[in-house]
py3Dmol code that shows the C-alpha trace and the ligand (Angstrom):
import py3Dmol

protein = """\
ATOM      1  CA  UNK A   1     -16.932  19.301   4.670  1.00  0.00           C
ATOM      2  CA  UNK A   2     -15.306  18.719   1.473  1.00  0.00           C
ATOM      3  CA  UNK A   3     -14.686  21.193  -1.181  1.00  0.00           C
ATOM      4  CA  UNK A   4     -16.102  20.569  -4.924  1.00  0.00           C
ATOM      5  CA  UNK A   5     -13.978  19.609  -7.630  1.00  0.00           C
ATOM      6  CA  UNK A   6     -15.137  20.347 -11.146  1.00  0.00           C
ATOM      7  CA  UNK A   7     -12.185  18.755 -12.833  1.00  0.00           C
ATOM      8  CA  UNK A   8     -12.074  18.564 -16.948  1.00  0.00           C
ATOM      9  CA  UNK A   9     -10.348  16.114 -19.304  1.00  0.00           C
ATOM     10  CA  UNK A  10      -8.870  17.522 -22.883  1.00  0.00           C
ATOM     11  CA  UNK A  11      -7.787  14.229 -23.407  1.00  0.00           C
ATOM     12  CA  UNK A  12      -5.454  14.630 -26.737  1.00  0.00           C
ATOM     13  CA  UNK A  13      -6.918  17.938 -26.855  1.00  0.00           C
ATOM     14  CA  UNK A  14      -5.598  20.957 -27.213  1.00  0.00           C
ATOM     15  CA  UNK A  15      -3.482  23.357 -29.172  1.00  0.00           C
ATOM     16  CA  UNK A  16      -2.318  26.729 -28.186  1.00  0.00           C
ATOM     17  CA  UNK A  17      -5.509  28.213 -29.846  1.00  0.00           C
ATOM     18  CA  UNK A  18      -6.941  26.327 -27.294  1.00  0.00           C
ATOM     19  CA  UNK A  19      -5.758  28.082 -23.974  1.00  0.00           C
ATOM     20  CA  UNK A  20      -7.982  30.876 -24.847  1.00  0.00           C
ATOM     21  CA  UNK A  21     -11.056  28.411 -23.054  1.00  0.00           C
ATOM     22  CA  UNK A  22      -9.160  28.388 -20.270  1.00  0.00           C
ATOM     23  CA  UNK A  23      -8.079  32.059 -20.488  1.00  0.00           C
ATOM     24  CA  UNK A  24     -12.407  32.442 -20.280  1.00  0.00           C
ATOM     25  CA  UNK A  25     -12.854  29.708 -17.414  1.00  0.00           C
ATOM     26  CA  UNK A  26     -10.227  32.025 -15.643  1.00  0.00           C
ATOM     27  CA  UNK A  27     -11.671  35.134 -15.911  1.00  0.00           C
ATOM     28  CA  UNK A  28     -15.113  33.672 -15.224  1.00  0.00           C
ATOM     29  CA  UNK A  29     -16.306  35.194 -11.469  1.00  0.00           C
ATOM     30  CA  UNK A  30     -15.220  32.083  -9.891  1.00  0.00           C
ATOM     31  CA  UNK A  31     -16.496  30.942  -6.357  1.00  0.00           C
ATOM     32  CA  UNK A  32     -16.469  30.224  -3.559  1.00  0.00           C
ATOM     33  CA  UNK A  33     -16.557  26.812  -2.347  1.00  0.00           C
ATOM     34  CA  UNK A  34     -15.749  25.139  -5.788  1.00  0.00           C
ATOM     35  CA  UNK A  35     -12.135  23.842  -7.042  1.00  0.00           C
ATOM     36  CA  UNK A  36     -11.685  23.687 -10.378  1.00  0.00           C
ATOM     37  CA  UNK A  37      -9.251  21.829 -12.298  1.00  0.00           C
ATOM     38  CA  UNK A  38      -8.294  21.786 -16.023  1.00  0.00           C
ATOM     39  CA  UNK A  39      -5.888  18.634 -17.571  1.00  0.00           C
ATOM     40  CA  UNK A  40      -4.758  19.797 -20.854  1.00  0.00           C
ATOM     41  CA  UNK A  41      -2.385  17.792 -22.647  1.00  0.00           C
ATOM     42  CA  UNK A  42       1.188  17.567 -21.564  1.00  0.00           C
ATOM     43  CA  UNK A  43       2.636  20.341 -24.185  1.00  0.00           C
ATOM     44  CA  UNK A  44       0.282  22.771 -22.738  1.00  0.00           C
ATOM     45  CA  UNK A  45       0.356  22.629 -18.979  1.00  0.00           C
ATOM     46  CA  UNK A  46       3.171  25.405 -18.005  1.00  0.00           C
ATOM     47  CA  UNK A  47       1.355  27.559 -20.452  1.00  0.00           C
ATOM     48  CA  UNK A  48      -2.168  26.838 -18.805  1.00  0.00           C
ATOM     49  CA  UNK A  49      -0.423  27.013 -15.476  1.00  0.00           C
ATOM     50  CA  UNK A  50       1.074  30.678 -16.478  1.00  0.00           C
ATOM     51  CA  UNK A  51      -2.414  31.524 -18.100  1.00  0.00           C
ATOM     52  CA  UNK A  52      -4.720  30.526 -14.795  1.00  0.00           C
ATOM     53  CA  UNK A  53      -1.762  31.420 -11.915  1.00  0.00           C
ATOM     54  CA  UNK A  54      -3.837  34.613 -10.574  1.00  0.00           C
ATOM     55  CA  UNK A  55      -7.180  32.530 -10.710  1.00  0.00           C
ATOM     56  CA  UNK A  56      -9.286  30.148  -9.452  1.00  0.00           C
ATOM     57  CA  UNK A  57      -8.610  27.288 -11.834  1.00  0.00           C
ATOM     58  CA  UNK A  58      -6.200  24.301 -10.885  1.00  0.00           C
ATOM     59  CA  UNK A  59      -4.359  22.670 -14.138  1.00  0.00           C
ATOM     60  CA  UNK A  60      -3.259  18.922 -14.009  1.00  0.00           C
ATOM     61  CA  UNK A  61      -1.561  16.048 -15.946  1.00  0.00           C
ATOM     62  CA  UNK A  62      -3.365  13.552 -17.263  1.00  0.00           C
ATOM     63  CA  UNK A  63      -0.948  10.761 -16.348  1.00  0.00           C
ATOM     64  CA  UNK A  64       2.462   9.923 -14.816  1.00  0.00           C
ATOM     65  CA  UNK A  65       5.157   7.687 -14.743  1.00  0.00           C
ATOM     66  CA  UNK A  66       5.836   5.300 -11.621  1.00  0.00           C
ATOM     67  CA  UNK A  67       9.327   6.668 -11.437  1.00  0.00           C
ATOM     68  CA  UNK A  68      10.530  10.480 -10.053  1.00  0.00           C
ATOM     69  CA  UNK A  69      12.962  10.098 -13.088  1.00  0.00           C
ATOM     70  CA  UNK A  70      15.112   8.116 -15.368  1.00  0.00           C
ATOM     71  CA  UNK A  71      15.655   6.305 -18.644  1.00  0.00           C
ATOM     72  CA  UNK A  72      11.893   6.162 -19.819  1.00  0.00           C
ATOM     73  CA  UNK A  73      12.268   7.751 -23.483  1.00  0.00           C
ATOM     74  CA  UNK A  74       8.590   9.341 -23.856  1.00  0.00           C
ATOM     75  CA  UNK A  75       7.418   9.195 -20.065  1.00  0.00           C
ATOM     76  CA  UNK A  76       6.841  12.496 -18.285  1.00  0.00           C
ATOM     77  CA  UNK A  77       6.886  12.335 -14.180  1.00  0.00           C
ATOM     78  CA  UNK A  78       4.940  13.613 -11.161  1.00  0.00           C
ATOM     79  CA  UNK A  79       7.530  15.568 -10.362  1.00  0.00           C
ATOM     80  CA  UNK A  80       8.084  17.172 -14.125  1.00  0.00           C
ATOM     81  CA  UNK A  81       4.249  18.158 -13.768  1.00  0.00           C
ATOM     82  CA  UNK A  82       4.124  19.391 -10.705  1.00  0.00           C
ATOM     83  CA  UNK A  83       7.144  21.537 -11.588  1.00  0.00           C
ATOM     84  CA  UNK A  84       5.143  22.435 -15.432  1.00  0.00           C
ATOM     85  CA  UNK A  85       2.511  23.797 -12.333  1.00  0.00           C
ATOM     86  CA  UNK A  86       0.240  20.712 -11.858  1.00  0.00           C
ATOM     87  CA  UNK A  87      -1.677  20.488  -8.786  1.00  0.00           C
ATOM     88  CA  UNK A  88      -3.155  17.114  -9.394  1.00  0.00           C
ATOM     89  CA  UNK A  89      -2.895  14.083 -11.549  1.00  0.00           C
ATOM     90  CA  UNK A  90      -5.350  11.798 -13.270  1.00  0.00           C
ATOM     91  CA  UNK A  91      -4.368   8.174 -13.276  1.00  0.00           C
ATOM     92  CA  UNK A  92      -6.041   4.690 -14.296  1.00  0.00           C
ATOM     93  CA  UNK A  93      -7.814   6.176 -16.867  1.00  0.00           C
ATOM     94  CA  UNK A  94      -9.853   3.834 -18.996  1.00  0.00           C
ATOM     95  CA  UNK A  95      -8.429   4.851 -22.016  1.00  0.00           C
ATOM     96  CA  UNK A  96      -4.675   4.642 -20.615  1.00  0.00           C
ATOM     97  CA  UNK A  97      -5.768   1.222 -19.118  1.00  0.00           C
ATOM     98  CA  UNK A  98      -6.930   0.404 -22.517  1.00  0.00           C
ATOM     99  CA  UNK A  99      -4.538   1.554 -24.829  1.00  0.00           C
ATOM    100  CA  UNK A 100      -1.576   1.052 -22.736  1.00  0.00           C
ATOM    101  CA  UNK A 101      -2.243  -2.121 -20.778  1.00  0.00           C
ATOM    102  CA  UNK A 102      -2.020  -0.229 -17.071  1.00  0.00           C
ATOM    103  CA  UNK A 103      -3.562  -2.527 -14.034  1.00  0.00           C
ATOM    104  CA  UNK A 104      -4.187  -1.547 -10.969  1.00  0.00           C
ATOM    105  CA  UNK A 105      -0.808  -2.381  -9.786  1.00  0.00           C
ATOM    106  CA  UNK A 106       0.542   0.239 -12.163  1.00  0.00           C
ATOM    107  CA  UNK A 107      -1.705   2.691 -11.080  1.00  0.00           C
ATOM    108  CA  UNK A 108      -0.968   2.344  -7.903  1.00  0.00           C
ATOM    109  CA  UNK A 109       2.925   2.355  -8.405  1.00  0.00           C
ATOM    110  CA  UNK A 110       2.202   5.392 -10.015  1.00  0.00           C
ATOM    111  CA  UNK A 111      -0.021   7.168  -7.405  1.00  0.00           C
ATOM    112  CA  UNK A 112       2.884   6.770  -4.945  1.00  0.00           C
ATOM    113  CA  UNK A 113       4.932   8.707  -7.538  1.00  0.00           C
ATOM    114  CA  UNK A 114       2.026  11.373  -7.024  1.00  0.00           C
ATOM    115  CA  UNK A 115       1.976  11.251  -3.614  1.00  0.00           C
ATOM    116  CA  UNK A 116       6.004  11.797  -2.827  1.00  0.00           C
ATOM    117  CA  UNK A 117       6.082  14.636  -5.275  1.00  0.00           C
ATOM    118  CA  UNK A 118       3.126  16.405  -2.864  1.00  0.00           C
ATOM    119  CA  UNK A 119       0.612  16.206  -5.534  1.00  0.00           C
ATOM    120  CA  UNK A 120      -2.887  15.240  -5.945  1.00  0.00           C
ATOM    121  CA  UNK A 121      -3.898  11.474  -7.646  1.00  0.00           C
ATOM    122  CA  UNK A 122      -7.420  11.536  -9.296  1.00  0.00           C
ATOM    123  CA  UNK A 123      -7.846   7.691  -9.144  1.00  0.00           C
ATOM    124  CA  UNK A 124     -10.400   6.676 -12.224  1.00  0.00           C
ATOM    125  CA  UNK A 125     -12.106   3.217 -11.915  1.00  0.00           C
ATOM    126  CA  UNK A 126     -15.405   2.021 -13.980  1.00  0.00           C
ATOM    127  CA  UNK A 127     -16.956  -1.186 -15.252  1.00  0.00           C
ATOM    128  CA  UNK A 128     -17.371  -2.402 -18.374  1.00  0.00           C
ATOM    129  CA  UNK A 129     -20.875  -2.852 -20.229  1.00  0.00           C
ATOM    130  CA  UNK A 130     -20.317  -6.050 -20.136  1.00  0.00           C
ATOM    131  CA  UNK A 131     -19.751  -6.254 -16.518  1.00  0.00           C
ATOM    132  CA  UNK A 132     -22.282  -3.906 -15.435  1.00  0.00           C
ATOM    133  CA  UNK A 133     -25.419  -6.260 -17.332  1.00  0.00           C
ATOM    134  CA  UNK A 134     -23.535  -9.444 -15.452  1.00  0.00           C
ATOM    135  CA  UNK A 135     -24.205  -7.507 -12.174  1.00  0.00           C
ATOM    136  CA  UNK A 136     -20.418  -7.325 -11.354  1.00  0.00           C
ATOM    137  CA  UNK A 137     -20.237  -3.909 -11.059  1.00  0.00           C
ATOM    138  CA  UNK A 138     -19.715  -3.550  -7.152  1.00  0.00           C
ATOM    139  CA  UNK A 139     -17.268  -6.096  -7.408  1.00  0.00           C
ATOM    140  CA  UNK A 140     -15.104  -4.630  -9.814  1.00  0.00           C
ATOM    141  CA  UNK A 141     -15.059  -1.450  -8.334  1.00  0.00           C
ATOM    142  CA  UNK A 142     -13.878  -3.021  -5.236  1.00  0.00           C
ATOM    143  CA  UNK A 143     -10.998  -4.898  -7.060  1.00  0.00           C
ATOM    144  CA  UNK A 144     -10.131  -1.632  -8.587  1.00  0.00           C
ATOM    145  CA  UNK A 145     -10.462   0.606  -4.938  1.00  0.00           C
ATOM    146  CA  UNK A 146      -8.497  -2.268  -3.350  1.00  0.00           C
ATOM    147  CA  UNK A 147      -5.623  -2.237  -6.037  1.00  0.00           C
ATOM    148  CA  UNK A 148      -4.921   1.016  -7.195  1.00  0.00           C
ATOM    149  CA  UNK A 149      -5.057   3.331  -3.886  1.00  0.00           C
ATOM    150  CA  UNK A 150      -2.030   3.235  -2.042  1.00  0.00           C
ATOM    151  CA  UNK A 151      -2.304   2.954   1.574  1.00  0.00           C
ATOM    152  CA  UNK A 152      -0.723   6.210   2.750  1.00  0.00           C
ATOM    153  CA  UNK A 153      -3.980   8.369   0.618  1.00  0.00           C
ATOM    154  CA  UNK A 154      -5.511  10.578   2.647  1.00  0.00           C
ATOM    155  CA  UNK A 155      -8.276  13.452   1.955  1.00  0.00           C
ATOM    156  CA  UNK A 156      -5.987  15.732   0.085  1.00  0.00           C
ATOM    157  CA  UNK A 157      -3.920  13.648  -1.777  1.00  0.00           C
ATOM    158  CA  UNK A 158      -6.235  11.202  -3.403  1.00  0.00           C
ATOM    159  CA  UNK A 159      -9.867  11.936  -5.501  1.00  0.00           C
ATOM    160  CA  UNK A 160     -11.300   9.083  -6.945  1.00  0.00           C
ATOM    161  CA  UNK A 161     -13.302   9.406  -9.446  1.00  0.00           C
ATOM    162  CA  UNK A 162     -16.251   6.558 -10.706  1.00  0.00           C
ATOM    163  CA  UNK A 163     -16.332   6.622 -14.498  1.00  0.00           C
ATOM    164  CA  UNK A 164     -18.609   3.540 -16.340  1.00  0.00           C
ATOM    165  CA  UNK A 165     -16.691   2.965 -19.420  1.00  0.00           C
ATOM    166  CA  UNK A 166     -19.621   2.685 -21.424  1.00  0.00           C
ATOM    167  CA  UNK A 167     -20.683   6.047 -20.212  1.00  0.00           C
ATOM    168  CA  UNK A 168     -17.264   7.640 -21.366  1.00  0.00           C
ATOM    169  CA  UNK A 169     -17.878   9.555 -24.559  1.00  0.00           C
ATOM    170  CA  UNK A 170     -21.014   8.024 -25.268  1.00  0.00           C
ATOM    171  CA  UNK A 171     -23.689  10.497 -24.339  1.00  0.00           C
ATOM    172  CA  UNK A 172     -25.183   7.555 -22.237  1.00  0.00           C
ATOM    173  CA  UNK A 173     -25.700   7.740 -18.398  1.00  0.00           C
ATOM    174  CA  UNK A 174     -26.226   5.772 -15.435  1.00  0.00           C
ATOM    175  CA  UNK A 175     -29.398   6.211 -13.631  1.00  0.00           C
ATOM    176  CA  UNK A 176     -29.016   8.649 -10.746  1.00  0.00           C
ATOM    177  CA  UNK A 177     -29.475   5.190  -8.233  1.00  0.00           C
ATOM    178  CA  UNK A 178     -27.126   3.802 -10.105  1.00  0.00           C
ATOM    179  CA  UNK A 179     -24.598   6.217  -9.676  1.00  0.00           C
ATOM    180  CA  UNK A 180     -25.547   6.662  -6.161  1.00  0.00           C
ATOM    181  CA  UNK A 181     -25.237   3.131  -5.344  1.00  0.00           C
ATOM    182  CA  UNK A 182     -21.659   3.120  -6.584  1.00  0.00           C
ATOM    183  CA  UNK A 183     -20.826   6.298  -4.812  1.00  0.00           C
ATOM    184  CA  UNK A 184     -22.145   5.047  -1.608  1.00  0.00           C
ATOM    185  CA  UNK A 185     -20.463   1.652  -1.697  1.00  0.00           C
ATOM    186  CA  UNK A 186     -16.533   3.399  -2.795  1.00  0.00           C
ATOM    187  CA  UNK A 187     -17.384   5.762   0.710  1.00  0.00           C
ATOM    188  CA  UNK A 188     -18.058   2.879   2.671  1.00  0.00           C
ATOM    189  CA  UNK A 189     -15.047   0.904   1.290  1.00  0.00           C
ATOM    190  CA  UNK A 190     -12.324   3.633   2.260  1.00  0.00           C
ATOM    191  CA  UNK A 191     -14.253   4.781   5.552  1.00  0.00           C
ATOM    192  CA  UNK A 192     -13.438   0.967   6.473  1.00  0.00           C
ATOM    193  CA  UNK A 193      -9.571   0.854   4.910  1.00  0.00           C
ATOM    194  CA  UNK A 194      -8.808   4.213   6.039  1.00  0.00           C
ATOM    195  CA  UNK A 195     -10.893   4.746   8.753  1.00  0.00           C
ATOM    196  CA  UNK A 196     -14.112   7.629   9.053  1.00  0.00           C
ATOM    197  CA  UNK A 197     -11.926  10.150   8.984  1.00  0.00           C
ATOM    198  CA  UNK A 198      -9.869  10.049   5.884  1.00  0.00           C
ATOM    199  CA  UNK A 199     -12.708   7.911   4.014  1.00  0.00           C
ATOM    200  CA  UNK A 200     -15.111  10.746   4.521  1.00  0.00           C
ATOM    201  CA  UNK A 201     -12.805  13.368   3.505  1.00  0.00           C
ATOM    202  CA  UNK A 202     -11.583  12.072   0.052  1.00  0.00           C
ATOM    203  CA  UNK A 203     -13.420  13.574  -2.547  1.00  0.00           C
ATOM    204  CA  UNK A 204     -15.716  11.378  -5.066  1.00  0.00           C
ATOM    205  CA  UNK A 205     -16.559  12.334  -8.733  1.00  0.00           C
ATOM    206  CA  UNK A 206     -18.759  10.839 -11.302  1.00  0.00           C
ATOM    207  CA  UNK A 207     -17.248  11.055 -14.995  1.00  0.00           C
ATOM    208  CA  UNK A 208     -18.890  10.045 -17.870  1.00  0.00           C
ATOM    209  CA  UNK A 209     -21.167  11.727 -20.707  1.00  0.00           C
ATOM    210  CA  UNK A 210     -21.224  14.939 -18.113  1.00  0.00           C
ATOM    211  CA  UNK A 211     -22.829  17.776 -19.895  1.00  0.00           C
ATOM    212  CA  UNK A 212     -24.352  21.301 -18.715  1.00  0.00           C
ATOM    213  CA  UNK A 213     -28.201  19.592 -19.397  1.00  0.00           C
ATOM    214  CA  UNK A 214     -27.465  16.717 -16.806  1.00  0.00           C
ATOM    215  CA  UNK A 215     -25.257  18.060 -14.457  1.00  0.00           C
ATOM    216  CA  UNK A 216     -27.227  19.190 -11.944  1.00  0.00           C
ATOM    217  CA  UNK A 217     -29.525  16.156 -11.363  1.00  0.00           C
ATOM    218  CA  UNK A 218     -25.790  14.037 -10.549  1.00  0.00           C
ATOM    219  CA  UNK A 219     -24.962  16.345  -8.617  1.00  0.00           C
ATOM    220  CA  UNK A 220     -28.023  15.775  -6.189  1.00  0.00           C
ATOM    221  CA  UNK A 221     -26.934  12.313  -5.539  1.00  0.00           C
ATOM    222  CA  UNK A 222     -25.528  11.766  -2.400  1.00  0.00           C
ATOM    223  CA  UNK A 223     -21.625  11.214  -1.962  1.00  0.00           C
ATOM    224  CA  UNK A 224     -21.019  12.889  -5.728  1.00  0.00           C
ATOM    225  CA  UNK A 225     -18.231  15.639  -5.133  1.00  0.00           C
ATOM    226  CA  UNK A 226     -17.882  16.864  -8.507  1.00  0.00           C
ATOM    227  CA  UNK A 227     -17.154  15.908 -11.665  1.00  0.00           C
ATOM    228  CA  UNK A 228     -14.769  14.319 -13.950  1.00  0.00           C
ATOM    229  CA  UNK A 229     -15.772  15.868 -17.419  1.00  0.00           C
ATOM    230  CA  UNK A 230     -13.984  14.894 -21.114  1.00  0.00           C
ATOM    231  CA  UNK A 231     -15.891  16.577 -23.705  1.00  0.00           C
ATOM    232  CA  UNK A 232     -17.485  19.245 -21.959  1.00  0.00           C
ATOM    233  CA  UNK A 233     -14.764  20.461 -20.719  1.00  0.00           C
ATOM    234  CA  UNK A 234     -13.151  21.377 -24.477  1.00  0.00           C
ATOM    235  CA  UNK A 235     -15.816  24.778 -24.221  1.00  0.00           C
ATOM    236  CA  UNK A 236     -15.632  27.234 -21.456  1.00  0.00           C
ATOM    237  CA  UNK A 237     -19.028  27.850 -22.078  1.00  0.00           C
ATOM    238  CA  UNK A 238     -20.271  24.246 -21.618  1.00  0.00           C
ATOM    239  CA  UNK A 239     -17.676  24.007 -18.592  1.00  0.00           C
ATOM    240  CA  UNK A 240     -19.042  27.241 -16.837  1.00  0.00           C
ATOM    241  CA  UNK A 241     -22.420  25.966 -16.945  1.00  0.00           C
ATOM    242  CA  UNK A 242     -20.993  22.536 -14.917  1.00  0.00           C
ATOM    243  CA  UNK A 243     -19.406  24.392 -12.833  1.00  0.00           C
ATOM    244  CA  UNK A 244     -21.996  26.780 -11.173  1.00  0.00           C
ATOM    245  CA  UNK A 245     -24.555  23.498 -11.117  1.00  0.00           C
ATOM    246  CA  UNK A 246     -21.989  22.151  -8.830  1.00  0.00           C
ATOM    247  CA  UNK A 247     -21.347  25.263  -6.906  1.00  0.00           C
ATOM    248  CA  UNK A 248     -25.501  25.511  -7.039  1.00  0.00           C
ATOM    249  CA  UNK A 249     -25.730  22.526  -5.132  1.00  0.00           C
TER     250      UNK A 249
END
"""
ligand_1 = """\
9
PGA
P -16.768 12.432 -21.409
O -15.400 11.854 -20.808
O -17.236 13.516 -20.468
O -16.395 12.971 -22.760
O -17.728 11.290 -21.461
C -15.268 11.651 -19.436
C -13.891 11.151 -19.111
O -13.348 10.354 -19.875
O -13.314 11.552 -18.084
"""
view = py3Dmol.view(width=600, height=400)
view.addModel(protein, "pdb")
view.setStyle({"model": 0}, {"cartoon": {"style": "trace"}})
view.addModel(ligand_1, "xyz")
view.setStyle({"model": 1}, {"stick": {}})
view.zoomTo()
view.show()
């Protein structure tokens, strides 16, 4: 069985007025079989760890450098996150692939970095509009699952999570067979890299557009774990309501 992951975004997010949504999410009567996992930005995380130690709610980083440490003016590592209190990591982004040029090599340098420092890589990948109307879509995903996992992942150290660019931000949304199609093709791809057992234990979440008035209906689709949210996430409120569809389902 795996466990849920509601995991939210802030992106570049997030002041210190803005811990008190997390102080809520905290506080909330959490469950039961559901993780939950907060990335605020960088300058927040030991204070978000502090805030949410006693509860329910994982905090994360939002990206990491390939290296444990060094001369890398501006970079922050695995290992400086996990010791800020980060349980988990997001890497390969679409924005971060955008705006900073990272390719699946990168990603997967730095997902090694995640992995030696005991932590948790939430591995993004997505297709472009463009790619999706040329019918690509499987194939790109399978570039990106090929390139960017390492091959030591394993159930608890990698989450991948399937996020359409176009959907990102845009209040737009992939049918549910659409998103069940991708799902169901990333399982099959690491059940036959990894083998059943670790490709039916890593975790898959949908991210994209994600809000408390379509959560539940992606969350029926088969092989969708959780969620990968960006927006919602910003309002404990919104985020609650995400999170008890999942742990509804
Ligand atoms: P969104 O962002 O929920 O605001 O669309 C999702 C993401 O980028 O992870």
């Amino acid at each position: 069985m795996r466990r849920k992951l509601a995991a939210g975004n802030w992106k570049m997010n997030g002041l210190g007025s803005s811990l008190a949504e997390l102080e809520t999410l905290s506080k909330a009567e959490n469950t039961r079989q559901t993780d939950i996992l907060i990335c605020p930005p960088a300058t927040l995380l030991s204070r978000a760890a502090a805030m949410s130690a006693d509860s329910q709610v994982m905090v994360g980083g939002q990206d990491c450098h390939a290296a444990i440490t060094g001369a890398h003016t501006g970079d922050i590592s695995a290992e400086m996150l996990r010791d800020a209190g980060a349980e988990m990591i997001i890497l390969g982004h679409s924005e971060r692939r955008a705006d900073h040029n990272e390719f699946d090599e990168h990603i997967r340098a730095k997902a090694r970095a995640v992995f030696e420092t005991g932590l948790t890589a939430v591995i993004c990948m997505g297709e472009s509009l463009a790619e999706r109307e040329a019918d690509n879509t499987l194939d790109i995903i399978g570039g990106q699952l090929a390139g960017s996992i390492p091959d030591n992942a394993t159930g608890e150290n990698l989450v991948v999570a399937y996020e359409p660019i176009w959907a990102i931000g845009t209040g737009k949304v992939p049918t549910l067979a659409q998103i069940g199609e991708v799902h169901d093709f990333i399982r099959a791809r690491l059940e036959r890299r990894f083998g059943a057992g670790v490709g039916r234990s890593v975790r898959l979440l949908y991210g994209g557009s994600v809000k408390p008035d379509n959560a539940a209906d992606i969350f029926s689709v088969s092989n969708v774990d959780g969620a990968l949210v960006g927006g919602a996430s910003l309002k404990a409120a919104d985020f609650q309501v995400i999170i008890d569809a999942l742990d509804a389902t």
